[in-house]
N, C-alpha and C positions, 0 to 999 in steps of 0.2 A: 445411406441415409434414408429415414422410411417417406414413404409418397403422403402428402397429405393434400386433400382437395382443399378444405378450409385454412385458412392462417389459423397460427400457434395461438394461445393464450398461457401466456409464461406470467408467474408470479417471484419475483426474487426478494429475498428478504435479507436483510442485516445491515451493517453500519459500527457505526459510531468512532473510525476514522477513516483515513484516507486510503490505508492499507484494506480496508473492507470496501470502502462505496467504487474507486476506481475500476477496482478490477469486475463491480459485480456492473458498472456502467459499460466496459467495453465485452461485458456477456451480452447486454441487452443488443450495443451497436452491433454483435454481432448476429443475432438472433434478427434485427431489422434490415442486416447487409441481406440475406439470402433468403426473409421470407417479407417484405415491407408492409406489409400488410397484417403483421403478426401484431397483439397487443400485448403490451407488459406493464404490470401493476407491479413498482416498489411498495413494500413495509418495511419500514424502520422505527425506529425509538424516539418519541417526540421531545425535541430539546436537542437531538443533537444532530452533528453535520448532516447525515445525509440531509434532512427534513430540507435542507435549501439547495448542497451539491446538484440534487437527481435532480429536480424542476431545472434550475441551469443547466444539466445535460438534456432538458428536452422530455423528462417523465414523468409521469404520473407517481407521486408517492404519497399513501397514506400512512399515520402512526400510532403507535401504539405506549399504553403507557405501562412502560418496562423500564427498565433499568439494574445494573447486578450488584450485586452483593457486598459492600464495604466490608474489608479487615477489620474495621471495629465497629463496635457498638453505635448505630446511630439509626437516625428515626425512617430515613430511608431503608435499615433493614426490617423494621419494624413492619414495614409497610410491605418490603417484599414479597408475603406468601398471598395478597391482596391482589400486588401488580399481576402477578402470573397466571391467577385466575381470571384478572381481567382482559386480561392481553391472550390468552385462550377462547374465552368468549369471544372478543374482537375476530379474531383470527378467524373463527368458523362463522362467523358470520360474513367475513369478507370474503371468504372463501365463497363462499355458499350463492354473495351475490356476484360477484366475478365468474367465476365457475372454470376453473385452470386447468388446460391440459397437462401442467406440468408444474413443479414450485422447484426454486432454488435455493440454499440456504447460505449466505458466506461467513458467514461468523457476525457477531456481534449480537447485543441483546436482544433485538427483535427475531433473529433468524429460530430462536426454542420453540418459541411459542407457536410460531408462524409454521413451522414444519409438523410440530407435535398434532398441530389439530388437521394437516393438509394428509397427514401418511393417518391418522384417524379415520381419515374419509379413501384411503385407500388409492388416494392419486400418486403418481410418480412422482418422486423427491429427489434432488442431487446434491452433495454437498459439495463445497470448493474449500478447501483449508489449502490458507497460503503459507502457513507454518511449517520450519520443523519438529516444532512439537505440538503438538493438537491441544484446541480448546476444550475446556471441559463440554462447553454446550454441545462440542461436534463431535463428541465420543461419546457422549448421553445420546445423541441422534440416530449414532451409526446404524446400531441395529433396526432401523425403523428407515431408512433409506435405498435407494435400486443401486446408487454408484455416491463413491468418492473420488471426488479427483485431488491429486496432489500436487506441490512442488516441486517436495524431496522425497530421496529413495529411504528406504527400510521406514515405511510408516504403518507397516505391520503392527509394530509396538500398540498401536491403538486404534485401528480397526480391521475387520475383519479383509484376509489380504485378498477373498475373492472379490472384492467390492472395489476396490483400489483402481487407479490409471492413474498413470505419471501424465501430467501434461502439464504443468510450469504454473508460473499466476499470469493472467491476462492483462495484457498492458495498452495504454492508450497506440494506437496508431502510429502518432507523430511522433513518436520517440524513435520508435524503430529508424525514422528516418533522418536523426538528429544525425548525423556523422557527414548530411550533405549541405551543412546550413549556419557553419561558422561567423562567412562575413556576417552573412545577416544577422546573426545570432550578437558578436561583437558590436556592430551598429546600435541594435536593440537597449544594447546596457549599458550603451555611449563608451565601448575599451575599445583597446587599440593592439593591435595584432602585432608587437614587436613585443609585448610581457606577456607572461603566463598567468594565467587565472585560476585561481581555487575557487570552485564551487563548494559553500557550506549549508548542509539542507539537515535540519530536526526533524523530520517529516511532521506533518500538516497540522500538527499544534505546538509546535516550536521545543523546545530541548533547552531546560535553563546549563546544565554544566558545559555543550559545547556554546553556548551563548557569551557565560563566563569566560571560558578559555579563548574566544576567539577575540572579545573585547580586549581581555589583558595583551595578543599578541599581537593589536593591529599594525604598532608602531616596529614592531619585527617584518611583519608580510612586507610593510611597504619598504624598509628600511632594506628588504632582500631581494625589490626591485620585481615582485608580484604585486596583482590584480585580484578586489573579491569580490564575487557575487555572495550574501549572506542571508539564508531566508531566516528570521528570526522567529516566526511565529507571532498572533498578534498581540498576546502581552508583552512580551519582550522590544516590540516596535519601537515605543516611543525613546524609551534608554538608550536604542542603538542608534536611533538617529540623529540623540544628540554627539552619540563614540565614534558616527563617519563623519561629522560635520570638519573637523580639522583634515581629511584626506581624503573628500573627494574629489580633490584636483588630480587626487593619485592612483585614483581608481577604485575607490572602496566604495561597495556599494550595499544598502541595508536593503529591505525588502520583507513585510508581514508574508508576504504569499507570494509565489511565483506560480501565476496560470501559465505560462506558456515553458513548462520546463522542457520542453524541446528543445528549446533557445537557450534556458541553461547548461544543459548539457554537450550542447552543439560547443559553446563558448568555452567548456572548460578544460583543463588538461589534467588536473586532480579534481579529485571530490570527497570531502569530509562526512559523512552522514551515521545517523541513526540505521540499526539493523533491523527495520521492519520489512515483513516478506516483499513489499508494492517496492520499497526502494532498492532493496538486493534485487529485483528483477528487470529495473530500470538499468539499473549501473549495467546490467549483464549484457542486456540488449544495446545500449551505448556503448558498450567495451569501454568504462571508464578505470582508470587505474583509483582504487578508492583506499580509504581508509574508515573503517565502521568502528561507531562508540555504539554499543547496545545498550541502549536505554534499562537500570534497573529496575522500573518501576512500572513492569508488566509481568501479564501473567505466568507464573512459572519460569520465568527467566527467558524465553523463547526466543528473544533477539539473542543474548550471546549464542545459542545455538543454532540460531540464523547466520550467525556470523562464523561460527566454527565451522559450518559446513563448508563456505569459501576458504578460509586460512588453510585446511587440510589439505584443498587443492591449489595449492601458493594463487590466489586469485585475489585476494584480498587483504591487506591491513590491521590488526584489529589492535585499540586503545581500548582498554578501560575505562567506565564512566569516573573510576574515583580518579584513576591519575592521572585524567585528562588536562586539567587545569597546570602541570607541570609537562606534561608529556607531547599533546594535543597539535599544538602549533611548530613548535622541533619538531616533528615526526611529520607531518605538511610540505614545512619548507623541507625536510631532506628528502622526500619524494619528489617535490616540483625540482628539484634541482639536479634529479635522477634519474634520466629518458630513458635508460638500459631497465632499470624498472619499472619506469610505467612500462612501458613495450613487455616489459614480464608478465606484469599483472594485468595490461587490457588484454593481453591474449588468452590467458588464460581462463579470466570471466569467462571472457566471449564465447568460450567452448561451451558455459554453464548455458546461457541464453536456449529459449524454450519461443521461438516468435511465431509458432501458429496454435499459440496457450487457447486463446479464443475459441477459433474456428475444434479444436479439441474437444475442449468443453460440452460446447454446441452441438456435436455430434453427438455424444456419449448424452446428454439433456436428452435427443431428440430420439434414440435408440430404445429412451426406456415406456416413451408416451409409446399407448395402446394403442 
């Protein structure tokens, strides 16, 4: 790692869910674990999650106005070739007054612009893609970057393979340590340690088809003598809370958001979720026996091939988003009711788990500052 007499001035950019802001949060905690005095400027894209996430982790984040490109016709795309110029101007301007040893880029709409004008001025760039299949924005980058770090192997496909290091997606701290914190964890959600728990999590703007499927099979979960923790996401909230009002004397529990998914994860013994890179590396590091619906309605399909990566190495479950609503909840209950397979499939995650993704990162960041 190089000697630096001064603290880092690290700038990281991207967003716009939780699969981007977490992981680019536990870069910064890491980047503050071993240099505390280092300063780091978030950009993100104003209007969405990070703009509030990052100040609750404690950072500085300014935004830009960005946003991408709708499948159809609309005035938002109108404006598109507007934002990007503006959000380029931004960029070198914040650059210029920050003055960054280094930029990071994790995906999402701010992270283009935010690089394009940083590797202009000739500073060191890193990207992080938590995909198995890469963003457009971070294959437009590639060439213009010192390192890629990845999650998954053969990501040759789409950038260049000298640039490449494998080192996982970085994950918050307390997860790692979720496998020592059940009671408390059961206390937390008010369950009781003699039923099994399904954890169901959309990841962090909620998933309407596992929402449907799990509403229609509340009265199976409890009727088969399980427990559910269910993050709904915050549209979905108020509907579900009128769908556990009749059982939660039985243990059915709704929830917009779960901050403390440590305690989720600690609590459960299945886990139902979407295939986004941040939650396939959570389950991995929990060794949870899971079942993944990949969300259709991203870019390039990338979660089913998030998810295909685990199935190949029997580690994971996989529903489809259409036959969820028949398939979803039978495929749950005959997991929870299956300890010879969970025991298959926690073990076999567990091999995928990647837990010093961070400190990786961090190095390879730090290798490429002059």
């Amino acid at each position: 790692m190089p000697n630096r007499i001064r603290p880092y001035r690290i700038i990281i950019s991207g967003g716009g869910t939780g699969g981007h802001i977490y992981p680019a949060i536990a870069i910064a905690n890491r980047i503050k674990a071993i240099s505390p005095d280092s300063e780091i400027l978030f950009v993100g894209a104003i209007g969405r999650m990070e703009m509030t996430r990052v100040p609750e982790a404690g950072y500085k984040i300014v935004g830009l106005w960005i946003s991408g490109l709708q499948r159809r016709l609309t005035l938002d795309n109108l404006s598109f070739p507007w934002k990007v110029i503006s959000s380029i101007r931004m960029s070198h301007k914040i650059i210029k007054d920050f003055q960054p040893d280094a930029v990071v880029g994790v995906g999402g709409y701010a992270s283009g612009p935010l690089l394009y004008a940083a590797t202009a001025r000739r500073i060191p760039a890193l990207i992080q893609e938590q995909n198995s299949h890469a963003g457009i924005t971070n294959k437009l980058l590639a060439k213009r970057v010192q390192k890629i770090c990845v999650a998954y192997k053969n990501m040759e496909a789409f950038f260049p393979a000298e640039k490449l290091v494998l080192t996982g997606n970085p994950v918050r701290q307390d997860i790692m340590d979720s496998h020592t914190k059940r009671r408390e964890a059961l206390l937390h959600f008010g369950l009781t340690s003699e039923k099994k728990t399904i954890l169901v999590i959309g990841g962090s703007l909620g998933a309407r088809t596992i929402n449907q499927s799990i509403a229609a099979g509340l009265e199976a979960i409890v009727d088969a003598g399980y427990q559910l923790i269910w993050q709904t996401g915050r549209a979905y909230y108020p509907q579900a809370q009128e769908q556990e009002k009749p059982y939660v004397d039985k243990g059915i529990r709704a929830f917009d958001f779960i901050r403390q998914m440590d305690l989720a994860y600690a609590a459960a013994d299945v886990v139902v979720s979407r295939a986004g890179a941040l939650s396939i590396s959570e389950l991995c590091l929990a060794a949870k026996p899971a079942i993944l619906v990949p969300s259709p309605n991203v870019a390039e399909d990338h979660q089913t091939k998030n998810a295909m990566a685990l199935v190949q190495e029997q580690a994971a479950l996989l529903v489809h988003d259409q036959g969820a609503q028949q398939q979803l909840v039978p495929a749950a209950l005959q997991l929870a009711a299956n300890e010879q397979e969970q025991q298959r499939l926690s073990q076999n995650i567990q091999k995928l788990a990647r837990p010093n993704a961070a400190a990786d990162i961090v190095n390879e960041l730090l290798s490429i500052i002059k």
